[in-house]
Structures are given as C-alpha cells and as structure tokens.
C-alpha beads as a LAMMPS data file, in Angstrom:
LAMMPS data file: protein, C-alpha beads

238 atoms
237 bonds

1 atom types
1 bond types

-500.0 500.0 xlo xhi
-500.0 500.0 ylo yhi
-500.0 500.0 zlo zhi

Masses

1 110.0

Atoms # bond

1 1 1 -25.982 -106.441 -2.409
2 1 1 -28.944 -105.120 -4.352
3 1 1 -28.547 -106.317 -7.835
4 1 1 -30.264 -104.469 -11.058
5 1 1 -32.640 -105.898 -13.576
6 1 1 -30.226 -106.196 -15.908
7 1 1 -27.446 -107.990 -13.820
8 1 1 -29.486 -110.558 -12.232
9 1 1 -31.211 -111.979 -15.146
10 1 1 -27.692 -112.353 -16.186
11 1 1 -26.330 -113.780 -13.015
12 1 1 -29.667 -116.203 -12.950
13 1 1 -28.105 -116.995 -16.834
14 1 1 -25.128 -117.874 -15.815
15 1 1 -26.009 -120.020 -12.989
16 1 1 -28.593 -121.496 -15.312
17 1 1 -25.556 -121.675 -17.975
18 1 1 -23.061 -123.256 -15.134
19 1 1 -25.960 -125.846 -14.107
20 1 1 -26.436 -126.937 -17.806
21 1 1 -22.973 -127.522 -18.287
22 1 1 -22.300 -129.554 -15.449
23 1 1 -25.568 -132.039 -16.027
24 1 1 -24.243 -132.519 -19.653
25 1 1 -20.170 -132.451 -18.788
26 1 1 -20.252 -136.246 -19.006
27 1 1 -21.237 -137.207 -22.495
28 1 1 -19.568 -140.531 -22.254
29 1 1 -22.215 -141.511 -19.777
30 1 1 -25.178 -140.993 -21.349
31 1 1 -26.834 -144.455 -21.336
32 1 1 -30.056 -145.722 -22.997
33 1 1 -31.839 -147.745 -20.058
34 1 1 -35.132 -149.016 -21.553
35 1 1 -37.606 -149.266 -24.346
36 1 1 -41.150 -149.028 -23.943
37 1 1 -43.586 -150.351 -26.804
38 1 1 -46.935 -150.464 -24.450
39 1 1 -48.192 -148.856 -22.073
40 1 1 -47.757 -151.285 -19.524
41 1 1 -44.090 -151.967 -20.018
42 1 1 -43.323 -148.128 -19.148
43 1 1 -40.292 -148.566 -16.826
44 1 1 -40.471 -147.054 -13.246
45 1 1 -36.606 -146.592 -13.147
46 1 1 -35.382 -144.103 -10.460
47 1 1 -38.015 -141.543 -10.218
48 1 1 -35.890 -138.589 -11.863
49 1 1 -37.110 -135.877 -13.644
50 1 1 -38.010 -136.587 -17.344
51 1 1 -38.469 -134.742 -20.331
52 1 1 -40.018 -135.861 -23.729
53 1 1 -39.227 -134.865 -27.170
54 1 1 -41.763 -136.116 -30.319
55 1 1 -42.146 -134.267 -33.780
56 1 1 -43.030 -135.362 -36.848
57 1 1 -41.313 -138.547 -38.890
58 1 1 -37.722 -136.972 -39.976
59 1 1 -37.958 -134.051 -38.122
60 1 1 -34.057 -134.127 -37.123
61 1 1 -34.944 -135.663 -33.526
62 1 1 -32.686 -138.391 -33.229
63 1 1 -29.933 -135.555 -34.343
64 1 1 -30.848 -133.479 -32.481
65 1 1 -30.742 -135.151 -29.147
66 1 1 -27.186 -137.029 -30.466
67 1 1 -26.005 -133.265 -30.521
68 1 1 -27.381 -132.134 -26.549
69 1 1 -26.411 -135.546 -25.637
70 1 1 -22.727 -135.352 -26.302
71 1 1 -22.756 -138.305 -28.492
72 1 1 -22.216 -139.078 -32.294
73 1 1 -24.374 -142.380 -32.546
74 1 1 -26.537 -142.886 -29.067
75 1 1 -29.626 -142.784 -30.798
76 1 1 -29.443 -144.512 -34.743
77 1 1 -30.310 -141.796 -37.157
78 1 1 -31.777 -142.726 -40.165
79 1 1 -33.408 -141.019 -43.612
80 1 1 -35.987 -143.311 -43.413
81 1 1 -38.925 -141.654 -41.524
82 1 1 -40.396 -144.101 -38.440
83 1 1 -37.122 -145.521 -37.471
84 1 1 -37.814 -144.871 -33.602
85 1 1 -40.658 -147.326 -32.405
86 1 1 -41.223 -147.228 -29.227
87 1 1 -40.535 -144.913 -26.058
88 1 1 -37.068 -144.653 -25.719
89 1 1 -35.157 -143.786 -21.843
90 1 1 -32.094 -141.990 -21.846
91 1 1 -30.021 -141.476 -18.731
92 1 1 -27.912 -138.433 -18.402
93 1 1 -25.268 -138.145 -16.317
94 1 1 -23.041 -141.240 -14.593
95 1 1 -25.411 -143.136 -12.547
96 1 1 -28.019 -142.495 -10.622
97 1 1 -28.314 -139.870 -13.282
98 1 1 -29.506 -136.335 -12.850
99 1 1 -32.113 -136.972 -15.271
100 1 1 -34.114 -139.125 -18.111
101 1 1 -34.738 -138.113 -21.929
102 1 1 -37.464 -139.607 -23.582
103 1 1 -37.165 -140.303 -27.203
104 1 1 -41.193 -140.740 -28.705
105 1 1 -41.782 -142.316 -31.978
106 1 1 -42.429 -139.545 -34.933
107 1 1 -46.406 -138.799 -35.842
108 1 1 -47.938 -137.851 -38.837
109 1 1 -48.208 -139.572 -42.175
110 1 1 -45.628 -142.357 -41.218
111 1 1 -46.332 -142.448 -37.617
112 1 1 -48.906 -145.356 -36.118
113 1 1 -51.975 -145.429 -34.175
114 1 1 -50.472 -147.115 -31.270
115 1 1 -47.884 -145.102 -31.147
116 1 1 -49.985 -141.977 -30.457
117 1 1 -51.568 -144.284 -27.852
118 1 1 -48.452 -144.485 -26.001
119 1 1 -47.082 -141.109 -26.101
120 1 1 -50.923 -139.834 -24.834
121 1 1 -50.992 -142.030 -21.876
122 1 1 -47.229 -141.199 -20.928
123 1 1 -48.482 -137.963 -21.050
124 1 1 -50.978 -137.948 -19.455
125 1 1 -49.841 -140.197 -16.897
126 1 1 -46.323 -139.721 -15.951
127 1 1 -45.454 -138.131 -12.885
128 1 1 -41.891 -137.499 -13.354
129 1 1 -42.430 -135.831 -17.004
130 1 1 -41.420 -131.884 -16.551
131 1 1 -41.863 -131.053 -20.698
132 1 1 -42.278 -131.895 -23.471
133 1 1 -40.517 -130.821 -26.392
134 1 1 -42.324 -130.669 -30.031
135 1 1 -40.008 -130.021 -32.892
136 1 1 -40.975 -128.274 -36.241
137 1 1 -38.486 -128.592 -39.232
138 1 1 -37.486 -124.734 -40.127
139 1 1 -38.163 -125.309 -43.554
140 1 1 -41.293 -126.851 -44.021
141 1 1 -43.355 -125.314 -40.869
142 1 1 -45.848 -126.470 -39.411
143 1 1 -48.625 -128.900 -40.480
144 1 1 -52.399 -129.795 -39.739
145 1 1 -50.657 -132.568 -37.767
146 1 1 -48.697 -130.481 -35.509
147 1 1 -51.416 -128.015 -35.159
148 1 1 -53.424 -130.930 -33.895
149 1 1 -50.434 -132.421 -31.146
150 1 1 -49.697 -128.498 -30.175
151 1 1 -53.684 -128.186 -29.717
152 1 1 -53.873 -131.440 -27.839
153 1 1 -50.740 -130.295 -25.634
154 1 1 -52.087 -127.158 -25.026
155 1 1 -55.504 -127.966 -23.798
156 1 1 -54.114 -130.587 -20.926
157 1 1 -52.254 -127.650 -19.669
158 1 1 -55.051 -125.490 -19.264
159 1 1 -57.530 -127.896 -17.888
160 1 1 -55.218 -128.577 -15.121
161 1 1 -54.269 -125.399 -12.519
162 1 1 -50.897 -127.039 -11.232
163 1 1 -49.570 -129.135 -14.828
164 1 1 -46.774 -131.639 -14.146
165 1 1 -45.204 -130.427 -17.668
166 1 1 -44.860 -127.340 -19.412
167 1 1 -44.388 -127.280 -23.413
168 1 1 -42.055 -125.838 -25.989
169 1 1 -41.133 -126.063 -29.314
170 1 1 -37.305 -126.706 -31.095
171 1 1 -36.834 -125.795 -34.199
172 1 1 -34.815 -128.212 -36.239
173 1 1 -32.664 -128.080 -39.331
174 1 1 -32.431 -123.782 -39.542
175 1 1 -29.122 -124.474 -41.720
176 1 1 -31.371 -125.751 -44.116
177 1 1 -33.585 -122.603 -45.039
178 1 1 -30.332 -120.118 -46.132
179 1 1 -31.580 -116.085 -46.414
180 1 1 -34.643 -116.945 -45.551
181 1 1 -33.913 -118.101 -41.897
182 1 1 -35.641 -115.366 -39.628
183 1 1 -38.781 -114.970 -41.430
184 1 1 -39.377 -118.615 -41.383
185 1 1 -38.331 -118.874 -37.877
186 1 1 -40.971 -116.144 -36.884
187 1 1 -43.734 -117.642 -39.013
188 1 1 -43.111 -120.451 -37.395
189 1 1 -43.049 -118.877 -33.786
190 1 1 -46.403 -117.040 -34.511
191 1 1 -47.725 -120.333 -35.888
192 1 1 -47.267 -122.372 -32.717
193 1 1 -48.553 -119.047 -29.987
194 1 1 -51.613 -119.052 -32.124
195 1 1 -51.984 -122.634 -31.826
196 1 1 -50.973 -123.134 -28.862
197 1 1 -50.341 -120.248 -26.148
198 1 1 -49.109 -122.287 -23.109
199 1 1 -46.139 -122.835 -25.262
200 1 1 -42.711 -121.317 -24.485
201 1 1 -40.758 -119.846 -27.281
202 1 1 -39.556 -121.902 -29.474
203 1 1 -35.570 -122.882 -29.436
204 1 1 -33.656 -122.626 -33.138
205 1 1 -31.121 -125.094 -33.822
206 1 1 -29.216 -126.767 -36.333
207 1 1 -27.488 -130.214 -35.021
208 1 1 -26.139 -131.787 -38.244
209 1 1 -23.786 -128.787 -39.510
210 1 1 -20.790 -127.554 -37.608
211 1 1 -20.906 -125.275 -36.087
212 1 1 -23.917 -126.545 -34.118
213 1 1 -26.379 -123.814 -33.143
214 1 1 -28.961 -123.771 -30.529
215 1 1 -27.984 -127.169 -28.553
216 1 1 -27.106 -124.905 -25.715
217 1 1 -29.830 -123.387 -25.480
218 1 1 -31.537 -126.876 -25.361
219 1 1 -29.654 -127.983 -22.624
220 1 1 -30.315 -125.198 -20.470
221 1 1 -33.709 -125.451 -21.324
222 1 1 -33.897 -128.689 -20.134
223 1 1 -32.020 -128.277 -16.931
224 1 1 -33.937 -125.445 -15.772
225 1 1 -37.574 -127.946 -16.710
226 1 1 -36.118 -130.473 -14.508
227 1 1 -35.522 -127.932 -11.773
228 1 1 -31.671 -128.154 -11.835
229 1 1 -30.736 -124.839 -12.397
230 1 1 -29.646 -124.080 -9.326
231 1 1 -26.713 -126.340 -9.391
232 1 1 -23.642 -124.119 -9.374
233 1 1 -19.803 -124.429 -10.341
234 1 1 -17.266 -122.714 -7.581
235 1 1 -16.520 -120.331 -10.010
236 1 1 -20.106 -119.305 -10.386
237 1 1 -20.568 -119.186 -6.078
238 1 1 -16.993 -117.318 -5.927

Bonds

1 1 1 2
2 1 2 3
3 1 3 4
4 1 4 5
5 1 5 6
6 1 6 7
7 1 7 8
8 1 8 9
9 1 9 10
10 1 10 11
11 1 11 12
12 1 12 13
13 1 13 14
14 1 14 15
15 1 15 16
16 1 16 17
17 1 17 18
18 1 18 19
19 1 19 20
20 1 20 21
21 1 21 22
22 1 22 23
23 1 23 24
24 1 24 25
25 1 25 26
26 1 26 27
27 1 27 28
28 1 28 29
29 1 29 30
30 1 30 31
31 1 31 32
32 1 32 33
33 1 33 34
34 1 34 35
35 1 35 36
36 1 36 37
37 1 37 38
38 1 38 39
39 1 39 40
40 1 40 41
41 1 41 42
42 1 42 43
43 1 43 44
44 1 44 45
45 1 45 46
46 1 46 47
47 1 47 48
48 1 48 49
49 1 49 50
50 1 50 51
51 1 51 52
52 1 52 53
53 1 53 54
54 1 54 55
55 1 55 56
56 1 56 57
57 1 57 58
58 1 58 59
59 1 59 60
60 1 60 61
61 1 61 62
62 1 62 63
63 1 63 64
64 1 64 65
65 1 65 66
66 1 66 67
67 1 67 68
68 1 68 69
69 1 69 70
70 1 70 71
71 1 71 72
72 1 72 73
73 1 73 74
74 1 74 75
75 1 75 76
76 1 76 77
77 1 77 78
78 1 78 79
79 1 79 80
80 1 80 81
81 1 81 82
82 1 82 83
83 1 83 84
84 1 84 85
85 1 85 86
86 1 86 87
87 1 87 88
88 1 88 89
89 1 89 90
90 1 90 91
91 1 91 92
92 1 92 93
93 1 93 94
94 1 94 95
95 1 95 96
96 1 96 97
97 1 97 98
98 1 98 99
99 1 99 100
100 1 100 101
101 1 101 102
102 1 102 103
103 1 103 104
104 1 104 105
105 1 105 106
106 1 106 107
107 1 107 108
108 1 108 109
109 1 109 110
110 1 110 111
111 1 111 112
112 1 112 113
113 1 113 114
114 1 114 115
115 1 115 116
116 1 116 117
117 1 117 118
118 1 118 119
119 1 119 120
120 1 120 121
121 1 121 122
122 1 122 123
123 1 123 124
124 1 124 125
125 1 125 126
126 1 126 127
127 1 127 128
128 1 128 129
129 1 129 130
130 1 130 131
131 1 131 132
132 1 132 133
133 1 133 134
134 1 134 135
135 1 135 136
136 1 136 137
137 1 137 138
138 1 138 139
139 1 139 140
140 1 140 141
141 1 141 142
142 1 142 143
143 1 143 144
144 1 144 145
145 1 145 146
146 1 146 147
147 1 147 148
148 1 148 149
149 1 149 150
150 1 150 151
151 1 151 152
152 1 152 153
153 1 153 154
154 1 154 155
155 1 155 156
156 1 156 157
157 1 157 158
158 1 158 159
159 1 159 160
160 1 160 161
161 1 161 162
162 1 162 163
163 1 163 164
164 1 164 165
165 1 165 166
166 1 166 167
167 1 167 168
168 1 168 169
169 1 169 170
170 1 170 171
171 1 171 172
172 1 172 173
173 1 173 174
174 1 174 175
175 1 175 176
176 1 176 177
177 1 177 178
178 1 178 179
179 1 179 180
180 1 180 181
181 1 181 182
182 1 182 183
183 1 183 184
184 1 184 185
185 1 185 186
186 1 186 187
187 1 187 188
188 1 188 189
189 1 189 190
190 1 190 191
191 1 191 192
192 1 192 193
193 1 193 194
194 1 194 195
195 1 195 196
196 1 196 197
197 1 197 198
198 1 198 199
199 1 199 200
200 1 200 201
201 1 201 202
202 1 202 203
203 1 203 204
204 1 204 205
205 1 205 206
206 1 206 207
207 1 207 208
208 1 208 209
209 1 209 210
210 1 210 211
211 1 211 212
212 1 212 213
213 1 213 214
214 1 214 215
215 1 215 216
216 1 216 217
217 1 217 218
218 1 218 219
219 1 219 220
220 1 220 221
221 1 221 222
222 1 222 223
223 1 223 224
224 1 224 225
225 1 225 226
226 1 226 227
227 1 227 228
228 1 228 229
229 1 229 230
230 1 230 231
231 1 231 232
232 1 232 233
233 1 233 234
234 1 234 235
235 1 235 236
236 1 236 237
237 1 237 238
C-alpha cells in the first residue's frame, strides 16, 4: 500500500507517539542509579542510550524532567539556584531499562568551574550520549551564557561528520509569560538558529501548572534520539 505524504508522517507520528508511551508507561520505575562529581567516577552502567539535559541555574530542569519522568519528587526541586551538583543517572523503564537521563548541574552566574569541566568531558566523551537538551526559561530568553553553551554545542557537531549527539532546545516555564507567549517563544527560536544552527527546534513546555504542556512532546523527542521509535503497540501494527 502506497501511502501519501500526508498519511505517513502521521503514521511515522503515531508509531513515534505509541513508542514514547510505552518507554515512559512505567513511571513507578524510574530509578536514580548514580551520581557523578568527577570525571573519573562517570559510571559505565549498562551501555544504554543516554540523553543529557543542562540549562541555566533555575531554569525549571529538575521540573521539568519530574513531569516526563512520571514522578512528583524523583529529582528534589528547589528555588534555590545550584541545587543539582553533580551528574545525575536516571534509569527509565523497569530494569535493564530502555534508557538513561542525565541530570547536569545548572551554568551561569551560580554554576561552578568544575562543573562545566564535567559536563564538557561527558560530552565530549560519552559514547552512549544521543542529545543533549539545553533549556531556556520562556520569559527571560536567552543570555550571553547560553549563547556561549549553544555556540560550544554547536561547533562539536560540525567539526565531527558522523556526531554521537544531536542538540535541541526546551523551553521551560511558557505559563509564565501570559499574552505574550508566541512572540517570546519565536524570539527565542530565532535566537538559538542564529546561534546555533545544528539545533533542532526548540520544544515549549510548561511542567509546574496543570495542565502540563509540551512533556509529550519531550518524551517523544527523546525516544526517537535514543533510536526507539520504532517500538510499536499491537494496536499501532493492527
């Protein structure tokens, strides 16, 4: 059967929607393995497909990922910006897991030196990494900082022909900005391509007000960068 344009991108959605569902079905299982304040005491852990997410101190990350993750209080949040110190492994899915989040400590004017350290050499160094995630806060935008990490992330791309990782944005906290929503969002959008144009379009989301918007969207996103979109629901293959 010869399927339009149209039809299979939605088909591909759907399977891509199905696949998403199924990794994150299990909320109760998500499971923090490991912590990782040095380089050196990365874990090796099972060799599944990771993806990072970093942003700047407060950005709504620890929200954020509480929200994809099925969970109320997995990861501590806290309005205190530098609460996360060190790199933190998530397992989704009962064990063996169909894959890892990575929590990274925030950057910019409460992050640390070492810090950056460690999130550059997982980076760089990380076989198993498929993306990483930068969040922007909708209503503040983006900063000399993130200009600098999206310029940073953007270059290691291009210098390499075959990247382990690709890179996209998520923007937090959209609840936040009220009429003004879409022409922050696509300041914001045009801020990063400019900056950045390996980047995939960003992902809007709001994680602390109900009802949530975007965490979908992040999901799917994250299936399909760890190459597990092709996992299918009978009702999907029927």
């Amino acid at each position: 059967m010869i399927l339009s344009r149209g039809c299979s991108v939605s088909f591909a959605r759907a399977i891509s929607n199905s696949a998403a569902t199924k990794v994150f079905s299990d909320a109760k299982s998500a499971e923090f393995l490991a912590a990782a304040a040095s380089p050196s005491s990365i874990p090796p852990l099972h060799g599944l497909p990771e993806v990072i997410v970093t942003g700047r101190a407060n950005v709504g990350k620890s929200s954020l990922l509480n929200a994809v993750l099925g969970r109320t209080n997995l990861l501590i949040t806290s309005k205190k910006p530098g609460r996360t110190q060190t790199l933190n492994f998530y397992r989704v899915g009962a064990p063996p897991g169909s894959l890892l989040l990575v929590d990274a400590p925030g950057y910019g004017s409460r992050g640390r030196p070492e810090w950056g350290k460690l999130f550059d050499y997982y980076v760089a160094n990380r076989e198993q990494l498929k993306r990483v995630y930068i969040l922007f806060n909708a209503k503040h935008g983006l900063n000399d900082v993130d200009r600098m990490m999206l310029q940073s992330l953007d270059s290691q791309i291009q210098s390499s022909s075959g990247s382990r990782f690709t890179l996209q944005g998520i923007i937090t906290k959209v609840d936040t900005v009220g009429a003004g929503a879409a022409d922050a969002v696509t300041k914001i959008q045009k801020d990063i391509f400019e900056v950045a144009p390996t980047c995939l379009p960003a992902i809007v989301t709001s994680a602390t007000r109900r009802p949530l918007y975007g965490i979908e969207d992040v999901r799917r996103s994250i299936v399909e960068a760890c190459g597990l979109g092709n996992i299918q629901t009978k009702s999907i293959r029927s």
